[in-house]
C-alpha positions in Angstrom: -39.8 -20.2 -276.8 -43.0 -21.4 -275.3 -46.6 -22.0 -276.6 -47.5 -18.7 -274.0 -44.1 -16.9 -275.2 -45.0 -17.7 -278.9 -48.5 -16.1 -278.4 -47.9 -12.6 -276.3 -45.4 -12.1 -279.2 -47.7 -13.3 -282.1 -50.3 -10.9 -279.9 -47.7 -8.2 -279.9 -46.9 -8.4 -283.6 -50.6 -8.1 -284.5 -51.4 -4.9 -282.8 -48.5 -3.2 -284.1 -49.5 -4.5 -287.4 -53.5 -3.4 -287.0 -53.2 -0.5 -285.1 -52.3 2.3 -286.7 -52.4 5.0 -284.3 -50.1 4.8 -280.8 -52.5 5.6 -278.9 -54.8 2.5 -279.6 -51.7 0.3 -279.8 -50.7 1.4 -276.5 -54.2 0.7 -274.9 -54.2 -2.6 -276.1 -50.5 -3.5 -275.1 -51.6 -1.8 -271.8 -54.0 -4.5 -272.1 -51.9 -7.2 -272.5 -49.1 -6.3 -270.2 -52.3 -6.5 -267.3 -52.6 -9.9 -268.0 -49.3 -10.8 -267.6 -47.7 -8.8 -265.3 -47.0 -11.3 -262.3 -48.4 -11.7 -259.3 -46.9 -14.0 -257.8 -43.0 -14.4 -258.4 -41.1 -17.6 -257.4 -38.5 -18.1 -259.7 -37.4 -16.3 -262.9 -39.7 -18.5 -265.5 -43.0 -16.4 -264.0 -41.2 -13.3 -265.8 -40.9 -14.6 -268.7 -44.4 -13.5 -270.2 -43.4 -10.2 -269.4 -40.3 -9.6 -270.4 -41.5 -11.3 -273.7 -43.9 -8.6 -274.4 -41.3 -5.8 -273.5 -38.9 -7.4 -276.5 -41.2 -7.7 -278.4 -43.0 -4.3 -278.0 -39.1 -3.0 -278.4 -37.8 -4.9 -281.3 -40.9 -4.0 -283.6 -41.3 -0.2 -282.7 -37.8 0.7 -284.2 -38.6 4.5 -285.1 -39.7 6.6 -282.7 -40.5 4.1 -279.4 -43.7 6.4 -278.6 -45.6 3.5 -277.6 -42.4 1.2 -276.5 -41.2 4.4 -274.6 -44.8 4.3 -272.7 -45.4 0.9 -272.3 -41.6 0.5 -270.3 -42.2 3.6 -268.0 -45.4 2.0 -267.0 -43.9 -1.7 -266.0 -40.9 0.2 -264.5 -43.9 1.9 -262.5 -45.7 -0.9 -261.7 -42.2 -2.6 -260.4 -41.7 0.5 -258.2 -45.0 0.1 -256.7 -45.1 -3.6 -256.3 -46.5 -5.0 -253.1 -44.4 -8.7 -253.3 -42.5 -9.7 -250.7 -38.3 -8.9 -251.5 -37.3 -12.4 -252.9 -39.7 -11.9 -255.3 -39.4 -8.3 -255.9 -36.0 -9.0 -256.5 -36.9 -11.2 -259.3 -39.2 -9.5 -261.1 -36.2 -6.2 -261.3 -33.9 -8.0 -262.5 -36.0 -9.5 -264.5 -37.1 -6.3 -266.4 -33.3 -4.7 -266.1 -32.2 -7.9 -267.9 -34.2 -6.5 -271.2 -34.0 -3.3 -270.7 -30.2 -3.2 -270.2 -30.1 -4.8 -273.6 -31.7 -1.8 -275.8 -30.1 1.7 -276.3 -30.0 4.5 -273.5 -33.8 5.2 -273.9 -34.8 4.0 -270.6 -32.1 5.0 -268.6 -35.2 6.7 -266.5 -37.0 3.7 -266.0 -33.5 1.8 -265.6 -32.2 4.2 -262.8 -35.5 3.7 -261.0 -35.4 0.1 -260.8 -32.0 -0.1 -259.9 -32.5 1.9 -256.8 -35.2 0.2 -255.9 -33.0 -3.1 -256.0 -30.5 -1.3 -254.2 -32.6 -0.6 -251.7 -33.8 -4.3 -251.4 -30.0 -5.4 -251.5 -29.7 -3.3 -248.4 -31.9 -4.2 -246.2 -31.1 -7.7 -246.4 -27.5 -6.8 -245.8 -26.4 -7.5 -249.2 -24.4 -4.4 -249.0 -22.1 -5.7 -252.7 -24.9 -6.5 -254.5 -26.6 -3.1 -253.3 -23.1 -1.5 -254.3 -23.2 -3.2 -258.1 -27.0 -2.2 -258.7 -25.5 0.9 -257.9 -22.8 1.4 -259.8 -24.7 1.0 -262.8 -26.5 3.5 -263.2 -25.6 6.1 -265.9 -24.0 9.2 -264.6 -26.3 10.8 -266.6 -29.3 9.8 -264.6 -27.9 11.3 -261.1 -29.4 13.8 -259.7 -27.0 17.4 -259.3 -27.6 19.7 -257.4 -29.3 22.7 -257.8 -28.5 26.0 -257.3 -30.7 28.5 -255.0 -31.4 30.7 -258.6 -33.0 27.5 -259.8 -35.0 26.6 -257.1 
């Protein structure tokens, strides 16, 4: 781990030590994440402040991932929204798939959204498997089904 790795997560571990209320911890992780949310992506090392604060933020909220829960939709939002050109786009999803597919099903949301998005990127540059795998993935769970007219 890195001198910058080393201190997001020492930054991480003190306001989930100070704070004691999830709303202050999440402002100043929101905080944080800010800071080191990439803007510029050329390989997978400029992702590596972020995803440290997502493992971090995950490993030390064990109980009821309130703030971990908050924090994830809002990177999975800001990947959605991200105005970086594909190869770097690309990146940055796989990127923050790579930590999320390593905790339990509570971001399948957030998962599912990212995916397609990388699906869709997959497509358009005619990488039709890869768009196929990103895919395939997803949890069944996630899919949409259809809805009757007495729902509607």
């Amino acid at each position: 781990m890195s001198a910058v790795d080393s201190a997001i997560a020492a930054e991480v571990g003190k306001i989930m030590a100070k704070e004691s209320d999830h709303k202050s911890q999440y402002d100043k992780l929101f905080a944080v994440t800010e800071r080191v949310f990439p803007t510029e992506v050329k390989s997978e090392a400029d992702t590596i402040p972020l995803t440290t604060l997502m493992k971090t933020v995950i490993a030390l909220e064990t109980g009821s991932q309130v703030v971990s829960r908050q924090l994830i939709t809002m990177i999975a939002s800001r990947v959605e929204s991200c105005q970086m050109n594909d190869t770097s786009l690309r990146i940055l999803a796989e990127a923050v798939l790579a930590v999320l597919d390593t905790t339990s099903l509570a971001f399948e949301e957030q998962k599912y959204a990212i995916r397609m998005q990388l699906a869709s990127l997959h497509e358009a540059a005619r990488r039709y498997i890869e768009a196929v795998e990103a895919l395939r993935k997803n949890c069944s769970d996630c899919a949409q089904r259809p809805c009757s007219p007495r729902k509607r």
